[in-house]
Residue, then its C-alpha position, 0 to 999 in steps of 0.5 A: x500500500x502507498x504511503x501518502x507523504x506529500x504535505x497537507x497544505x499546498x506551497x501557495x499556501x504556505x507561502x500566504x500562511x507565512x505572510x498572514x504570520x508575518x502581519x500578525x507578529x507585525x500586529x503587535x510589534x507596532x504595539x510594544x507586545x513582547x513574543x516569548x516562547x514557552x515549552x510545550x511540555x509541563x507540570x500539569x495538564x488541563x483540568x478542564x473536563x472538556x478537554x483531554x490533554x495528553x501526556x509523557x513520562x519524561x527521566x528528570x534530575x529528580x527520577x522518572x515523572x509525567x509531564x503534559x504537552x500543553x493544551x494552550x500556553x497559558x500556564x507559563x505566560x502566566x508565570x511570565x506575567x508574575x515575573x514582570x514581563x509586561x504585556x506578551x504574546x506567543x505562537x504556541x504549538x499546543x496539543x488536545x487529544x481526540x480532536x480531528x476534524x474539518x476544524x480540529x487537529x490534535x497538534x496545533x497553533x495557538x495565538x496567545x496575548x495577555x495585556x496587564x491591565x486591559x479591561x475585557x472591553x479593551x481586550x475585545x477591541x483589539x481581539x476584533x481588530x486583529x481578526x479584521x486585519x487579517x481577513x480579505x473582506x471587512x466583516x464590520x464592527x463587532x456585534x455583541x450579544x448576551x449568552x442569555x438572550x442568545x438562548x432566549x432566541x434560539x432555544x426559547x429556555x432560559x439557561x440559568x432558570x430552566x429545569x435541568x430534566x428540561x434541558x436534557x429534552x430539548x438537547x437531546x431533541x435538538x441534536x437528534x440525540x436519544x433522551x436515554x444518551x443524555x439521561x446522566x448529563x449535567x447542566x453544564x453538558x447540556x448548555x454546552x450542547x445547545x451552544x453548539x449544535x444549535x446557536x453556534x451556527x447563527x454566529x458570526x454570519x456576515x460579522x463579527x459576533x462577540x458573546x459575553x456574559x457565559x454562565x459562572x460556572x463556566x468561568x475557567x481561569x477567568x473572574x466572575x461578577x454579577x450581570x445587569x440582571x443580578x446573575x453571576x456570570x462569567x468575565x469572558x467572551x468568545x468570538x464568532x465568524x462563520x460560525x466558527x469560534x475563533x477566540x476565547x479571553x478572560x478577565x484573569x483570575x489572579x487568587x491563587x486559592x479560588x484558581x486552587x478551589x477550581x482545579x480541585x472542583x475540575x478532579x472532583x467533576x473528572x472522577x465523577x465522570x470517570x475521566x482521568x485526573x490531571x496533575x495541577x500545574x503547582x508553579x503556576x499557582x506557586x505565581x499566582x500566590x507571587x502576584x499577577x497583574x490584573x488584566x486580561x488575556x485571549x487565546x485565538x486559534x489561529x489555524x481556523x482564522x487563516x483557513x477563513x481568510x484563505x477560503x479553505x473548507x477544512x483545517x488540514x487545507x493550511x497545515x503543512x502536516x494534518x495529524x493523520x499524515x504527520 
């Protein structure tokens, strides 16, 4: 049988890859940004139960120990930030198990900024500024929109008040999924469901949409605080086009003990589940504890925007080498 060797992505593009890089790394050297280079490999892993980081066992100074390939490059920029860098940047190769597909692949790149004292509407503003320098038609001004009234819209449920057995029937009939299928899922799956099968695709369709005000639940490594309505939400956005999600940033947590509280409440959800635990990244507390600046960060998959600005119908189509033929 023919091996197939050839490279996923074509020279031309390649060659318009490395250009659109280049306006990227111009992007923020025009704004004093630092680029840094962090390992790929560390001492934690993602807790995040909706993503599977994958792992090593490396021989050390210290005897054989496991080591994380990362799945973004958060924990040491964020060390970074505590030691003083001032505002940085990165081009990560990050890692996410069991994700191939028109818009995934398990090895990727991750666009990463972190800007000491930004405000998440400042973050916003240049996060919308560099997708729109890099697209070949001008999208327009972003367009904002509250996860609530999103669900309100295209879901008819409230996401915060609805019955948990209520969200798991109209999941299940929206994804034309068996109720039995989603019989021992939690809240947090079911929204996560519905966003995604249901809402994302009307997101980002001849603009920019940035959503705001996500459940607290779901606030990750980002504050919390409560929305014009009382409800505590989440101090994130994430950002749309073509329905494709293109950025997700925070308003940084910087207490050490809630990050902790976190990290314990992610194991404790993974052995509930019977997903393997993730060993917690102790320097980037150990920083936290140190002191971090306040201000915000965005991670931007910077694969899925170069296939939009180049037009290509699925991820490998800008990846010199796709996971299945690497």
């Amino acid at each position: 049988m023919a091996i197939d060797w050839q490279p996923s992505a074509s020279f031309e593009t390649l060659r318009e890859r490395a250009r659109l890089m280049a306006k990227v790394r111009a992007f923020f050297a025009q704004r004093d940004v630092l680029e840094v280079e962090t390992p790929v490999l560390g001492q934690g892993g993602s807790t995040d139960i909706h993503l599977v980081s994958l792992h090593t066992l490396a021989r050390t100074d210290k005897g054989q120990r496991r080591l994380w390939l990362q799945t973004s490059p958060e924990f040491h920029m964020k060390r970074l930030l505590a030691a003083g860098s001032g505002p940085i940047f990165q081009l990560a190769r990050s890692f996410r198990d069991g994700e191939i597909g028109a818009r995934h692949n398990i090895e990727f790149t991750m666009l990463e900024w972190y800007r000491p004292q930004f405000t998440l509407d400042q973050l916003i503003d240049e996060t919308a500024t560099l997708i729109m320098s890099l697209l070949p038609s001008f999208p327009g001004p972003p367009v904002h929109y509250r996860y609530r009234e999103l669900f309100h819209t295209y879901v008819e449920v409230d996401p915060f008040t609805t019955s948990l057995d209520r969200l798991r029937a109209i999941a299940a009939e929206r994804a034309q999924m068996s109720a039995q299928s989603l019989a021992d899922e939690g809240r947090e799956t079911c929204l996560d469901l519905l966003m995604s099968v249901v809402i994302e695709p009307q997101l980002g369709q001849q603009e920019l949409s940035v959503v705001v005000d996500y459940p607290a639940s779901q606030a990750a490594l980002a504050r919390r605080h409560q929305d014009a309505d009382g409800e505590w939400v989440a101090s994130r956005f994430e950002v749309y086009l073509n329905g494709i999600e293109l950025a997700n940033g925070y308003d940084e947590l910087t207490d050490a003990a809630e990050q902790r509280t976190r990290f314990a409440e992610d194991n404790a959800e993974r052995r509930r589940l019977g997903l393997p635990e993730v060993d917690v990244d102790e320097r980037l507390l150990a920083a936290l504890e140190h002191g971090m600046p306040e201000g915000a960060g965005v991670a931007l998959g910077i694969d899925r925007l170069i296939q939009l600005a180049l037009g290509k119908a699925r991820l490998e189509d800008v990846l010199t080498f796709s996971t299945p033929s690497c």
